[in-house]
N, C-alpha and C positions, 0 to 999 in steps of 0.2 A: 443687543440685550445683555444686562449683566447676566455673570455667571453667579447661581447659587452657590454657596459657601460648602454645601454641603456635595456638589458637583465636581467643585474647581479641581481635587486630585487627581479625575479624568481628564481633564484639558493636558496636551502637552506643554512644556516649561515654552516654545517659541508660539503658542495659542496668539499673541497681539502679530506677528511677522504673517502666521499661515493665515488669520481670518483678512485682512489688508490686502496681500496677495491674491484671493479670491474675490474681493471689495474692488478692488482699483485696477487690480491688473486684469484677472481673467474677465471679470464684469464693465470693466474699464466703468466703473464709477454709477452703474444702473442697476435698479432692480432686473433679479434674471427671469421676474417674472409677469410683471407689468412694464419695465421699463422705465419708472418714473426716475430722474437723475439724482444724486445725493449733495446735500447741503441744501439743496434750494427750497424754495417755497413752491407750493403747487396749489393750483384750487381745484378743488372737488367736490363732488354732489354727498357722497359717504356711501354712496351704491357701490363705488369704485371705479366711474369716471372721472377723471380730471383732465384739467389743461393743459397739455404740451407746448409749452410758451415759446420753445425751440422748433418746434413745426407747425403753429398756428393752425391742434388742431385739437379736438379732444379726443381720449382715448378710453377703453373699456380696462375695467378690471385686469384683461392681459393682455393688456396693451398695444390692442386693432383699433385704428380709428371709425368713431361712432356719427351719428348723426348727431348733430347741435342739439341741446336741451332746449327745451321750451322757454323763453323767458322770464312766464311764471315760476318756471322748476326751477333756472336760475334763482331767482330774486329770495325764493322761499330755502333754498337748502344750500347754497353757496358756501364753503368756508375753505379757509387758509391754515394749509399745514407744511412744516418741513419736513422734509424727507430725509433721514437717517437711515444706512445701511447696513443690515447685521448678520455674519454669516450664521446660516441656520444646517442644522444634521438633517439629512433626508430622509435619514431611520431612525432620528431621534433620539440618537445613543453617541452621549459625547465623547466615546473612547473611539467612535469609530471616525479618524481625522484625513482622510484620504481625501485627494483633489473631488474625485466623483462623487463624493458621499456629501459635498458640501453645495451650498447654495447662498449667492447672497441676496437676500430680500430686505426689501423695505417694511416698516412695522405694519402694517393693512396684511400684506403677502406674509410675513411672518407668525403671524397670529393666526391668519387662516391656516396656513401648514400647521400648526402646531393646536389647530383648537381640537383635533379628536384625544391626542395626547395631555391636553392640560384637562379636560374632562375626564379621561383618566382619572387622572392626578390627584384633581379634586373627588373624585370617588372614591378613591383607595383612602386620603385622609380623613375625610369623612364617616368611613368604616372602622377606621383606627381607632378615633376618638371616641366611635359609638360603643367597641368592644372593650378599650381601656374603662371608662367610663363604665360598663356592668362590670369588667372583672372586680374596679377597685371599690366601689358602692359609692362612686362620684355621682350617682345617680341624682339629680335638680330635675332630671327629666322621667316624663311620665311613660309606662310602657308602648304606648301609641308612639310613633315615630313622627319624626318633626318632618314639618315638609319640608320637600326637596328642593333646591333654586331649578329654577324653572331650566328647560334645554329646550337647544335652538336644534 
C-alpha cells in the first residue's frame, strides 16, 4: 500500500529493502496470513475463499482447506483477482519497524488488519472537519448532525 505523504518521515530511508525482506524473504512470497501467493491471480468467492491452483484446493480466509463451494455459489460470486503483497505495522505505528512488528499481507488481509484503525481515522477526520467548520462559521450545515456512513 502506498505510504501517506504526510506519514512518509516515519518510514526509515531503507523502508523499499526492509518491506521486500519481509515480502519475499521471511514470507517467502505469501500472504502470512491466508497464504494466498504474490503476483498471481487467484479466484475467489469475496467471503475470503479462494483457489489454490498450486494445491488443487480451496482455501478459508486463513488459509485451511475448506469444502468445495456449491456450484450455484460458484457460478453467482466467482471473481479474479491478483494478489499483491504489502507489508503492514501490527501496531499500526509506522515508526515502529522491527522484524516482529511487521507482517506481510495481501490487500483482503491488509485491510482487515487495518479496518478498526482506518475507522479511527475516518472518525477523528470527521470530528475535525465538524469542529473547524463551527469554530470558522463554515457552517452549510444545519445544527442536526449528518448522518454517519454506515459501520460494519
Amino acid at each position: 500500500m502506498p505510504i501517506r505523504k504526510e506519514l512518509r518521515y516515519l518510514y526509515p530511508i531503507d523502508w523499499k529493502e526492509l518491506s521486500a525482506q519481509i515480502r519475499f524473504v521471511r514470507a517467502q512470497g505469501r500472504c502470512e496470513r491466508c497464504g494466498r501467493p504474490h503476483g498471481t491471480w487467484v479466484w475467489h468467492l469475496g467471503d475470503g475463499r479462494w483457489w489454490d491452483a498450486e494445491q488443487d484446493v480451496w482455501r478459508s480466509g486463513t488459509g485451511r482447506a475448506v469444502a468445495w463451494p456449491s456450484l450455484e455459489e460458484q457460478q453467482a460470486r466467482l471473481k479474479r483477482t491478483r494478489v499483491i503483497l504489502a507489508t503492514a505495522h501490527r501496531d499500526h505505528d509506522p515508526s515502529h519497524n522491527r522484524a516482529r512488528n511487521l507482517l506481510a499481507l495481501c490487500q483482503r488481509c491488509h485491510l482487515l488488519h487495518d479496518r478498526a484503525e482506518h475507522r479511527r481515522r475516518r472518525w477523528l477526520r470527521y470530528r475535525a472537519r465538524w469542529a473547524v467548520s463551527d469554530l470558522f462559521g463554515l457552517s452549510s450545515h444545519s445544527r442536526a448532525r449528518p448522518a454517519v456512513a454506515k459501520r460494519f
